[in-house]
C-alpha positions in Angstrom: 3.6 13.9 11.2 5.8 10.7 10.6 8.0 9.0 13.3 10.3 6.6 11.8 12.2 4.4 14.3 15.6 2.0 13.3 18.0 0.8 15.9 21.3 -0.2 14.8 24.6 -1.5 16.3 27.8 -0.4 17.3 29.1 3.5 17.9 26.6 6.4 17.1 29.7 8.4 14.9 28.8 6.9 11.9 25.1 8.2 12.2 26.2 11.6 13.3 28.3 12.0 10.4 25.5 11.2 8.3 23.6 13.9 10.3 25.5 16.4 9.5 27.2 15.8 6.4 26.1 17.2 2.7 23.0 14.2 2.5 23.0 12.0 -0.1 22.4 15.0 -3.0 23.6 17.8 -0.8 20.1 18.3 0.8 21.2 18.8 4.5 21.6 22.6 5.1 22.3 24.3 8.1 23.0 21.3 10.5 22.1 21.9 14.3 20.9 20.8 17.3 17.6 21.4 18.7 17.2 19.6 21.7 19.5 17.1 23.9 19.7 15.3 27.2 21.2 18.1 29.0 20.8 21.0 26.5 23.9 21.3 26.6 25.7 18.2 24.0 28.5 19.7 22.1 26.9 21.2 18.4 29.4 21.3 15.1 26.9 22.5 13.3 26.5 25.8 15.6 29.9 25.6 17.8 33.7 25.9 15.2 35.5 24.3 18.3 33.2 21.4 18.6 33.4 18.4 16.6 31.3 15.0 15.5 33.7 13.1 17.2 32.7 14.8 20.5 29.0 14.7 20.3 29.4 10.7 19.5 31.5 9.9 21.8 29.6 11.7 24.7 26.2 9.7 23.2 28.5 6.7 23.3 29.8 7.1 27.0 27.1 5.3 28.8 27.5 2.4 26.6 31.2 2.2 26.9 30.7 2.3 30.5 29.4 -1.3 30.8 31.8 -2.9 28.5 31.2 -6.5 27.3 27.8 -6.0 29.3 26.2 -3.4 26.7 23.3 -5.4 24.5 23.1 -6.0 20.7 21.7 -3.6 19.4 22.8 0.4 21.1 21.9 2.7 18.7 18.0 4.1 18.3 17.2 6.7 15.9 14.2 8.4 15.1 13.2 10.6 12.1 10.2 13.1 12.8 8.7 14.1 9.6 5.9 17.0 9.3 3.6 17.0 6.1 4.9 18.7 2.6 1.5 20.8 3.8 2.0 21.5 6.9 3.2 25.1 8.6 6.8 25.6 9.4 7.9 24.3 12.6 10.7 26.7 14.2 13.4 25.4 16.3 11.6 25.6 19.9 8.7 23.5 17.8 10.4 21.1 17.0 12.8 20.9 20.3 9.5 20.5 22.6 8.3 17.6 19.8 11.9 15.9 20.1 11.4 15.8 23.8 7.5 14.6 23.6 8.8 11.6 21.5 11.8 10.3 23.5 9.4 10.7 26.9 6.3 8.7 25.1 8.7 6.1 23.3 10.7 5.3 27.0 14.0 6.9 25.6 13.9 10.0 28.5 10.8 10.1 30.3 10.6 13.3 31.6 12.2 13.6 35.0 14.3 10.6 34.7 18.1 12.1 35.2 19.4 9.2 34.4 17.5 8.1 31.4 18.9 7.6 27.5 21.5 10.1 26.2 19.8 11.7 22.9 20.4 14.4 20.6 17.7 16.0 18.4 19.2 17.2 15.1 17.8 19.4 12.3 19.1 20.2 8.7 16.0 20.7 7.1 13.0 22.5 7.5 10.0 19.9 7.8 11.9 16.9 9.9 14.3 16.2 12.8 16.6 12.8 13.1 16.2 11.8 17.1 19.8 9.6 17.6 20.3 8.2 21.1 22.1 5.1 22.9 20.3 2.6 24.0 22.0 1.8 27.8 20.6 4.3 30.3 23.0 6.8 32.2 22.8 4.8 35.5 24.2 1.5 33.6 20.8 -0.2 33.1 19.5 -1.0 29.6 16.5 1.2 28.0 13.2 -0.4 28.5 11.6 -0.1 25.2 8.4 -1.7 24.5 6.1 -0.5 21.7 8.1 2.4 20.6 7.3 2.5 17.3 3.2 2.2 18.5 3.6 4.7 21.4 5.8 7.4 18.6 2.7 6.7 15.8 0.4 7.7 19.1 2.5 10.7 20.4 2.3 11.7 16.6 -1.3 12.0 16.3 -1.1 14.1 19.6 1.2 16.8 18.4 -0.7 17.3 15.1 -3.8 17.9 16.8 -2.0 20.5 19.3 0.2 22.1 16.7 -3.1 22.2 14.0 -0.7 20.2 11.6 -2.7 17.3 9.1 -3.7 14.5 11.3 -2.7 11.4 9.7 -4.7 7.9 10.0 -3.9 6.4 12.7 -2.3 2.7 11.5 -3.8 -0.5 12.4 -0.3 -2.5 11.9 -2.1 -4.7 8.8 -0.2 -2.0 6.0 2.6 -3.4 4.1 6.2 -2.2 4.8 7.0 0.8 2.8 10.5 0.9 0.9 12.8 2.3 2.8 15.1 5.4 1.9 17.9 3.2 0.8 15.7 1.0 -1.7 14.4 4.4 -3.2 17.8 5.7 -3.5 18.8 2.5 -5.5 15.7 2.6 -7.5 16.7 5.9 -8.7 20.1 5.2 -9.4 19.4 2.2 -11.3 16.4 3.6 -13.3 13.7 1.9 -12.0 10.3 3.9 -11.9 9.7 1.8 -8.1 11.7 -0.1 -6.0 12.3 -4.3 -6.4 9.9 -4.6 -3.1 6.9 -2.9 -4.5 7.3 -4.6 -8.0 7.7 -7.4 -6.4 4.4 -7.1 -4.0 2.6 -6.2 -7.5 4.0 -9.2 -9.1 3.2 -11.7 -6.4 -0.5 -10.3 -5.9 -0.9 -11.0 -9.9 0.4 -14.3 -9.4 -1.9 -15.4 -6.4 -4.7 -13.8 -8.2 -7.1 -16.7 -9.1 -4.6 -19.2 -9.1 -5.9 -22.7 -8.1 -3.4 -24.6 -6.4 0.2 -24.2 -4.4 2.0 -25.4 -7.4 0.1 -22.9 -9.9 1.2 -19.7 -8.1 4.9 -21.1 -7.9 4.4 -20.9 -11.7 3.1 -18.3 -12.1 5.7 -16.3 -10.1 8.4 -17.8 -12.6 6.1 -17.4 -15.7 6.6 -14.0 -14.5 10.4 -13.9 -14.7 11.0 -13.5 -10.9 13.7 -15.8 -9.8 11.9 -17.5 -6.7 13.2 -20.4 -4.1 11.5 -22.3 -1.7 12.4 -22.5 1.8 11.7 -26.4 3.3 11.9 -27.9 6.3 13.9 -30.8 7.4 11.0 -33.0 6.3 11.0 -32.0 2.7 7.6 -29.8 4.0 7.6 -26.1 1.9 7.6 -23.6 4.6 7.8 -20.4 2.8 9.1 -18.7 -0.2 11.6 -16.0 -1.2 11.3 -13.6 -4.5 13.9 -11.6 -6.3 13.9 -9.5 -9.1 16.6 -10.2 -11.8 19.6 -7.9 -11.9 18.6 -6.9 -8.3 21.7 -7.6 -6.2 23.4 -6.0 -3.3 26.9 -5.2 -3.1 28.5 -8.8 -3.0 27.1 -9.6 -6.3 24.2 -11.8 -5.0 20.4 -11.3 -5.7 18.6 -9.7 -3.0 15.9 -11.7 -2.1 12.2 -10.6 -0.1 10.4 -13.2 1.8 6.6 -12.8 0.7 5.5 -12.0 4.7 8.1 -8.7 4.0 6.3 -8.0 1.0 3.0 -7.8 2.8 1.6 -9.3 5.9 -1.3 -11.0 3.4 1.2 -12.5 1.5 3.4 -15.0 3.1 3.1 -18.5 1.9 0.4 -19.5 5.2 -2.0 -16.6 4.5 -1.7 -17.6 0.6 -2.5 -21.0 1.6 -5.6 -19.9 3.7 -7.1 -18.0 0.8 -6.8 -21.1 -1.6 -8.2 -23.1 0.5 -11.2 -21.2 2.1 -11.9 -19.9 -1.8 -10.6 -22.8 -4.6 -10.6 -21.0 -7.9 -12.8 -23.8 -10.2 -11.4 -24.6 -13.7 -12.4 -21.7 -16.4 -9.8 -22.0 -19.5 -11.7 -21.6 -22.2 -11.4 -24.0 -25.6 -10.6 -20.7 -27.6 -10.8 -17.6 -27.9 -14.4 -17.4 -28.8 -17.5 -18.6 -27.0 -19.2 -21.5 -29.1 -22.0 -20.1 -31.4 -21.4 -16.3 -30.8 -19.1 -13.5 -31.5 -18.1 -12.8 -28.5 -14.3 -13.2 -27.1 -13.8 -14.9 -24.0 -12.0 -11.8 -22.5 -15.5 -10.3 -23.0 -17.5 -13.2 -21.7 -15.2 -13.7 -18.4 -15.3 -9.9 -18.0 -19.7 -9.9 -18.2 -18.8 -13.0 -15.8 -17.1 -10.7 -13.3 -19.5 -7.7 -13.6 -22.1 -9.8 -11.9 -20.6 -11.7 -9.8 -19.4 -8.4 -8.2 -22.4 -7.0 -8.3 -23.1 -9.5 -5.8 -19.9 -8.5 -3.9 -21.7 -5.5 -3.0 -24.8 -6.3 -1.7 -23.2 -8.0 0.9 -20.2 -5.2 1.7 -24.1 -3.0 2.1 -25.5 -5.7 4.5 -22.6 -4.7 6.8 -21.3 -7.7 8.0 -18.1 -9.0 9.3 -18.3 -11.6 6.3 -17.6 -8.8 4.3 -14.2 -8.6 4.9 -13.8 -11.9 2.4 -15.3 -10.1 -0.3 -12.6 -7.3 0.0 -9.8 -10.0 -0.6 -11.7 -11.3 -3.7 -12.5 -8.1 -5.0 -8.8 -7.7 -4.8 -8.1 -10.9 -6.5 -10.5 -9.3 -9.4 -8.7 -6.2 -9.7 -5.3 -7.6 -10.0 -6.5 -9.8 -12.7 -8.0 -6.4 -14.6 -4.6 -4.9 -14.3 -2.4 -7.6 -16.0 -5.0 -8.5 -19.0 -7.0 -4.9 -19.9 -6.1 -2.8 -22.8 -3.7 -0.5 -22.6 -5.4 2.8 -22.5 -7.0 1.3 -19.3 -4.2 -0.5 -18.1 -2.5 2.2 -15.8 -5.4 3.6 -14.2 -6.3 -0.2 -13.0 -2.5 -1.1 -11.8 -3.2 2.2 -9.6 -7.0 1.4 -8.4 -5.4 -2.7 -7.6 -2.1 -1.3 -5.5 -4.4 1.5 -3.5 -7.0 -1.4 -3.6 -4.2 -4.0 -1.5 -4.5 -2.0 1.5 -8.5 -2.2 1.5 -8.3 -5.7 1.6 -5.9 -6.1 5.0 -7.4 -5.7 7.8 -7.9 -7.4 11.8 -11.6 -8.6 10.8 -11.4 -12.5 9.7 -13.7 -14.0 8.1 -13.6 -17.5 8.5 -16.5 -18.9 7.0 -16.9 -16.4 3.9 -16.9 -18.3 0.3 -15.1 -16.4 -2.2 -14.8 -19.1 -4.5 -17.3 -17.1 -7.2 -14.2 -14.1 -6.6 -11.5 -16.2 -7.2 -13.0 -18.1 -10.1 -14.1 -14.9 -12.3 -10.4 -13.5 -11.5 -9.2 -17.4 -12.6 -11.2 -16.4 -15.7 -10.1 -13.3 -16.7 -6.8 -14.3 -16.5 -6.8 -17.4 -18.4 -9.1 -16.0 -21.4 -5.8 -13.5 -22.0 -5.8 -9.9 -22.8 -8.7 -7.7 -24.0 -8.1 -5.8 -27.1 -10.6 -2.8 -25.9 -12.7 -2.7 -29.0 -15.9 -4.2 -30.0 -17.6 -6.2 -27.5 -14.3 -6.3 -25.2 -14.5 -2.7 -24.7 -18.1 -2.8 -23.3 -17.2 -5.6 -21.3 -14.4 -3.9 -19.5 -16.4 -0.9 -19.1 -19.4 -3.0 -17.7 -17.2 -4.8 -15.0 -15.6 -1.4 -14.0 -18.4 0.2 -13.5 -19.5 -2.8 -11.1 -16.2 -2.2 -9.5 -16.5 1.1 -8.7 -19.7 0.5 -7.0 -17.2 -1.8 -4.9 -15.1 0.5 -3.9 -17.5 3.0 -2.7 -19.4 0.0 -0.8 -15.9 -0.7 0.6 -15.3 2.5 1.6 -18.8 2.8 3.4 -17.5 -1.0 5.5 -14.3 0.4 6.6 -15.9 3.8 7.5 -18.2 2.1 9.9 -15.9 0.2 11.8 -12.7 3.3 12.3 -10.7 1.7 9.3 -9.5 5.2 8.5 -6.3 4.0 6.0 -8.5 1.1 4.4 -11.1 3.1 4.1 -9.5 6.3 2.3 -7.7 3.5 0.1 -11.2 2.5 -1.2 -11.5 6.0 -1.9 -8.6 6.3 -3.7 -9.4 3.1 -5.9 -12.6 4.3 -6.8 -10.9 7.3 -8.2 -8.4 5.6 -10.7 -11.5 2.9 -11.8 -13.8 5.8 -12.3 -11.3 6.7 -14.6 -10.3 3.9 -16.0 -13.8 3.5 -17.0 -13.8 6.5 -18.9 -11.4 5.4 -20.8 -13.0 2.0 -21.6 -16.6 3.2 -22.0 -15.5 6.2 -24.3 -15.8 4.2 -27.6 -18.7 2.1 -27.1 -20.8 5.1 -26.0 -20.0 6.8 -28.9 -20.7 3.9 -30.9 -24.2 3.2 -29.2 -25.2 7.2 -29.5 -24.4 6.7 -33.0 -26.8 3.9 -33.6 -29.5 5.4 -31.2 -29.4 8.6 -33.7 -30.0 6.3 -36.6 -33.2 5.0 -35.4 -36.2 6.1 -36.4 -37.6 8.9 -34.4 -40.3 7.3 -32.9 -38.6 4.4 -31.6 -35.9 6.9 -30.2 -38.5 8.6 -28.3 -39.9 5.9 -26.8 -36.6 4.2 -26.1 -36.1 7.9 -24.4 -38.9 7.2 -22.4 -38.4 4.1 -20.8 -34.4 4.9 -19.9 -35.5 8.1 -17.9 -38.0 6.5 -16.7 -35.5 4.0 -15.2 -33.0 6.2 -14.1 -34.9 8.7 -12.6 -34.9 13.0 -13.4 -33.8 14.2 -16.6 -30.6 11.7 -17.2 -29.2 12.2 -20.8 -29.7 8.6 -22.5 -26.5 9.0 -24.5 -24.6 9.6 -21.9 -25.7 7.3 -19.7 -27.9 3.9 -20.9 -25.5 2.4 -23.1 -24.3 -0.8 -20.5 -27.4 -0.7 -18.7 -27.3 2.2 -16.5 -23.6 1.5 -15.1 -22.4 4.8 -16.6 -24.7 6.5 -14.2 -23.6 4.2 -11.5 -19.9 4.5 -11.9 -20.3 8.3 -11.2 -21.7 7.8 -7.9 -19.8 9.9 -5.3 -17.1 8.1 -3.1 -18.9 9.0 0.9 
């Protein structure tokens, strides 16, 4: 179940209308009210002689009452979503819920005669819009603190009472989620998401292994976002803003996201922290091949990655605080996978690297960590360009994906052990999309390597046989498994 609070200014008739009017694709059916200060609020969903106009202005009245003394902000409205899975909630249901949320949230504590005036409308099944005033009855002003906290925490109450899906309790380190109007727009306009999440994706990207201030700034315009910096009076940078171009409201002018409204992680002093706690050293490469060998340096910085992040687990498994560094590389690691790996691969990883984002937020800091090895093999993969997913790049990318799934799951375990129930389910779902992503990437070189195992002599087969069972323990398949060194076998590990 999903509270969402907004407060707003101004009369409530506006909001009402909404209420009960056709939606926004004639969604709203059967507009009522469930629930209300008195019982008793004039209904013109339910009631010919009673009218929108009526049930605002009696929400309004308080507020008119004290004149030029009535605060900012007056209107608070609360949407109360159940699960797509959840059981149907009749009208008393959700009536009894309305009334637990506006108690919990300070609205109309129950008792209080002269609290909030509120109404409780429904016109759908699964959710109710909560729309009160925001001056109490007896003239003084609502005293709301935490409402949004104390409605998440009613929430998980009622779903354990009414045996609806208990949601994961929030932690208040997730990024903002677009809100209805940005997905309306989105749709409209064609986008596939909305300008705020393609422009979190596109500023993770550009932070990913970047070495300096000035390189992500860059990057970000490399990028084709239009980007500005906001300075202080003594020339100092104190922030930036991002837009997307052709994104603009309805003045004509580009509407612009700070990077702390993208993400809490991403505002120009957390960006700062991570370059300075984890410089990114120097890895451009003098072509595209490594001196003396075949190999491309989108395979070589790709075998780079795969062990350092091999080493990124065995400290998420010593369980320690430090850990919580190694998430935000890891990150840093997947975000460069995303922009440079072949296509086949490439939409699985941009899934794994946005569920990823939330695993690497959380309240643990970890001040001392070095992620420098991170930051750099992310560096690498980024300036060695992208991977063309055959030949040696193709093992490569299956190698460090396999390692990264074995991140994931480590991840998972971290979070698991200290209540991270959203960062921890996020690992979960990351390991999904890389286990499948390397799939994709180590499809072609196994076939290729059970090719050339079958074309060996017989007794070198066997004994080749041997020593990889051996190795892997039971009665493993070699063809399905040896070919990068045991990481197909690892990368099917089960997420805990």
């Amino acid at each position: 179940m999903i509270p969402k609070i907004r407060t707003g200014t101004g009369g409530t008739y506006g909001l009402i209308r909404y209420l009960y009017g056709p939606g926004k694709r004639d969604e709203h059916t059967d507009q009522h009210i469930v629930a209300s200060w008195n019982d008793f609020a004039p209904d013109p969903g339910r009631n010919a002689h009673h009218s929108i106009a009526q049930l605002a202005a009696q929400l309004d009245q308080p507020v008119k009452a004290v004149a030029d003394r009535a605060p900012a902000t007056t209107i608070w409205h609360c949407s109360v979503r159940a699960d797509p899975g959840d059981r149907h909630l009749g009208d008393t249901e959700w009536a009894a819920i309305a009334r637990r949320i506006v108690h919990a949230t300070g609205i109309a504590p129950e008792g209080d005669t002269t609290a909030c005036r509120w109404a409780a409308v429904r016109h759908a099944d699964d959710h109710i819009h909560i729309a009160a005033t925001l001056v109490r009855q007896d003239g003084r002003l609502a005293g709301l603190s935490f409402d949004r906290r104390k409605a998440q925490a009613e929430a998980r109450l009622i779903e354990t009472e009414y045996g609806l899906r208990r949601l994961t309790p929030g932690d208040g380190t997730a990024a903002k989620n677009p809100s209805s109007q940005e997905r309306f727009k989105a749709e409209r306009t064609g986008r596939t998401a909305t300008p705020r999440e393609t422009l979190r994706e596109a500023v993770r990207q550009a932070v990913a292994g970047a070495a300096s201030e000035e390189e992500f700034f860059t990057r970000l315009r490399d990028a084709g976002l239009r980007a500005k910096l906001r300075h202080a009076p003594s020339g100092d940078v104190l922030g930036y803003n991002v837009a997307l171009p052709g994104d603009r409201n309805a003045d004509g002018e580009p509407v612009w996201f700070a990077g702390s409204t993208l993400a809490p992680d991403l505002s120009l002093p957390r960006i700062r922290r991570r370059l300075d706690a984890g410089p990114a050293t120097d890895t451009t490469e003098p072509d595209g091949r490594i001196a003396g060998s075949a190999r491309s340096a989108p395979a070589r910085r790709r075998r780079d990655a795969a062990d350092i992040a091999e080493r990124a687990v065995v400290v998420l498994d010593e369980d320690d605080d430090e850990a919580a560094a190694q998430l935000v590389g890891a990150g840093e690691l997947l975000d460069a996978l995303a922009q440079t790996s072949p296509a086949a691969t490439r939409a699985e990883l941009r899934e794994a690297a946005r569920a990823f984002e939330r695993a690497t937020r959380s309240h643990i800091r970890a001040e001392n960590a070095d992620i420098r090895a991170l930051r750099s093999a992310a560096r690498g993969i980024v300036h060695a360009g992208g991977a063309l997913g055959r030949g040696e790049d193709g093992g490569a990318t299956a190698m460090v994906l396999s390692t990264l799934v074995l991140v994931a799951i480590a991840a998972a375990r971290w979070h698991s052990a200290r209540g991270h129930a959203q960062q921890a389910a996020a690992s979960r779902q990351a390991a999904e999309h890389l286990r499948a992503a390397y799939q994709q990437a180590a499809a072609t070189p196994m076939r290729r390597m059970r090719e050339a195992g079958q074309a060996l002599p017989a007794d070198e087969r066997h004994r080749h046989v041997t020593t990889i069972r051996t190795v892997l323990g039971g009665d493993q398949e070699p063809s399905a498994t040896a070919g990068d060194g045991g990481h197909g076998k690892l990368a099917q590990a089960r997420v805990p």
